[in-house]
Phi, psi and omega in degrees: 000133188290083192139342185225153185246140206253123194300358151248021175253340147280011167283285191309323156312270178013271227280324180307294201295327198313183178254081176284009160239014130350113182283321143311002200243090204235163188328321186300278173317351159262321161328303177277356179273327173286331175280335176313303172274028174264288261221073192302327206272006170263094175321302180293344195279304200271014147255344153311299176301326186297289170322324164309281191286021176258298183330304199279351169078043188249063171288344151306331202245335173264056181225309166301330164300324199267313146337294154298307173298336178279020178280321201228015167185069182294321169280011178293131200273278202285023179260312162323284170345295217288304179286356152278348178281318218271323172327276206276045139232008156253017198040042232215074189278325172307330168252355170301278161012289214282326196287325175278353162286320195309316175315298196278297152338336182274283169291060199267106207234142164350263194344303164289006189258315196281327185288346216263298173319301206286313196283334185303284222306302169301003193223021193025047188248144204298302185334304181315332173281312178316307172291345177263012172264349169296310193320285210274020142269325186276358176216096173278184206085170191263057184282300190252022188286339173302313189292337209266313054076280210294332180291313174300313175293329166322289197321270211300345183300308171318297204298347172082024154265093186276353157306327170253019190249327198295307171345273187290336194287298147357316194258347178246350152281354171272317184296306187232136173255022128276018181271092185328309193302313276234306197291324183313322193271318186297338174268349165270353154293305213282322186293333171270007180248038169064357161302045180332248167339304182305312186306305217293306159343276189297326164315315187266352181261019193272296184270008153311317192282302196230070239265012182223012124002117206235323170301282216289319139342302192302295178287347149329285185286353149298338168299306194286346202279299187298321182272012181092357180238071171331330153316297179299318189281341169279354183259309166310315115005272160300337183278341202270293191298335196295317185289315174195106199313343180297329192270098166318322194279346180281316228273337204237005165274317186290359204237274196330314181282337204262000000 
């Protein structure tokens, strides 16, 4: 019939379309993708695939994945989910947005309450409070009070009140004192108000807490950049790129200092 496609040739689109000259896009990973899509209703199967292709940086091929199953299961809350996380990792916030309202409408479970809150806050917009003051009426206790604290503080930081952004990011780190981000935005306050050695303060207790932090090198060195101690900033750097090679701007700060 002219015009209609047969459920196995939207299988096989799936897998055709991946980007298979990907360099990340290797045998293993074709394998679970294809088996993924003989056997959509094994849950552990398709986030196994989904952790691959997050691992492989194939966020496009797992959206086209997610896509077929919500072809034959629109009401799923965490497939909703899965494709608003992969959205906004293709930077594509608007339909990230859009795929965790979907999410929260079926379900409204944290995670997607908290993902859906971080990007308005970054995109400054009020909703974020409003939703992260829904959260912790529909699920009170401090479980999530630490994130709903760093989200709010995101907000007002964007909106540029850094006294009520310092404010809470200060209160969420009194709730869990590893929320490393928590401590990063309060010193990217203080590093854009020129406030060095403070900034600088927190950047190491940062990597105390986490001594394989790869942001926190960076912006180490970057501190140290500002302040003239090129050495120290070029070591720092390196330890950053060392943790993790995606970061260009350490690859191309050190060929500047050098």
């Amino acid at each position: 019939m002219i015009g209609c496609s047969s459920p196995a040739s939207e299988k096989s689109a799936v897998i055709d379309s991946s980007i298979s000259h990907d360099a990340n896009y290797n045998e293993s990973i074709a394998t679970l993708l294809q088996q993924a899509v003989d056997s959509p209703n094994n849950p552990s199967l398709q986030q196994k695939l989904f952790n691959s292709l997050d691992s492989a940086g194939l966020y496009s091929t797992a959206i086209q994945h997610l896509n077929l199953l919500l072809k034959n299961d629109s009401l799923n809350e965490q497939l909703w989910y899965q494709k608003g996380y992969f959205s906004e990792r293709i930077k594509d916030t608007t339909a990230a947005l859009q795929f965790y309202g979907y999410a929260n409408k079926i379900y409204p479970t944290p995670r997607a309450l908290l993902s859906m809150a971080n990007l308005f806050a970054e995109k400054k917009d009020t909703a974020a409070i409003g939703i992260c003051n829904n959260l912790l009426v529909m699920y009170p206790g401090k479980d999530y009070l630490p994130d709903v604290l760093f989200i709010k503080g995101v907000y007002y930081a964007r909106i540029g009140n850094t006294i009520k952004a310092t404010e809470y990011f200060d209160n969420c780190i009194y709730s869990n004192y590893r929320y490393l981000e928590a401590y990063m935005e309060k010193a990217f306050i203080l590093y854009d108000k020129k406030q060095i050695q403070a900034a600088l303060t927190i950047f190491a207790t940062v990597l105390k807490l986490d001594p394989l932090y790869p942001d926190g090198y960076y912006w180490q060195a970057k501190c140290f950049e500002q302040i003239g101690k090129n050495d120290s900033a070029i070591i720092n750097y390196q330890k950053a790129l060392t943790l993790d090679s995606s970061l260009t701007e350490a690859s191309l700060a050190i060929k500047k200092l050098n």
